[in-house]
N, C-alpha and C positions, 0 to 999 in steps of 0.2 A: 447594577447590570440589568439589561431588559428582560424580560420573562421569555419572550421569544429566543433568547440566546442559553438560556439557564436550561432551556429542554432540549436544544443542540449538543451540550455537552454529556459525555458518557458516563461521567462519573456522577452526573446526579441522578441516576438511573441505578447502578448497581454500585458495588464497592471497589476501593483500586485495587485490591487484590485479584478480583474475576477479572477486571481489565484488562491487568497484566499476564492474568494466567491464559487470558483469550490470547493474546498478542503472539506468547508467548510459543504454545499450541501453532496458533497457525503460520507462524515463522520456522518451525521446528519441523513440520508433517508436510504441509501443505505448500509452502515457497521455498522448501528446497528442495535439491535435487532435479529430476528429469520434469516436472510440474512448474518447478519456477523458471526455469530456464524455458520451459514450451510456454506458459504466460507471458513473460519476458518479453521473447520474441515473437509473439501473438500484437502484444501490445505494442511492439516498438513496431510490427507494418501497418497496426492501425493508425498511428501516429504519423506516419509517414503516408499512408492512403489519405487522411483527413487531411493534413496538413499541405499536399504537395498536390494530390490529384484533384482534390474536393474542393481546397482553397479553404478552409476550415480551419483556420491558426491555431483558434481559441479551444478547438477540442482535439487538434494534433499537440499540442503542450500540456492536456490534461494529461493524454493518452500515454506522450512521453516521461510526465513524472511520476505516471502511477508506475509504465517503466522503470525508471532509477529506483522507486520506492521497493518494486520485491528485486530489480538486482542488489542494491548496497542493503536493503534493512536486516536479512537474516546475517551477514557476517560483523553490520555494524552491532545488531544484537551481540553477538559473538565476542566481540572485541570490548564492549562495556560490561559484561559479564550478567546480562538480563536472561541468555538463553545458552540451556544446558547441553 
């Protein structure tokens, strides 16, 4: 694997245990509740301004996954049993 790629990844940086306890932490405090839902939908009109008004595809589809990512991640955490 290229060197340039081995420094991208997180876990050659700290251990999978802090990884996961980061993930974890900030799926628990931080994207749930009244914060994930005002991100959310922060994110999904950015998505919708870049994509539609701007003509910006490429960073209305970012805009929108990072969307789906704090709506489905803290229940999917939930449901594989990663978050308490």
């Amino acid at each position: 694997m290229p060197e340039w790629l081995n420094a991208l990844n997180p876990l050659h940086h700290t251990t999978s245990d802090n990884y996961t306890h980061f993930w974890q932490i900030l799926f628990s405090t931080m994207l749930e509740g009244f914060w994930g839902r005002f991100f959310a939908f922060v994110f999904l009109l950015l998505s919708f301004w870049f994509g539609v008004r701007r003509r910006n595809v490429m960073v209305g589809i970012a805009l929108f996954a990072i969307s789906l990512v704090i709506t489905i991640g803290s229940p999917l955490l939930h449901v594989v049993g990663l978050l308490w």
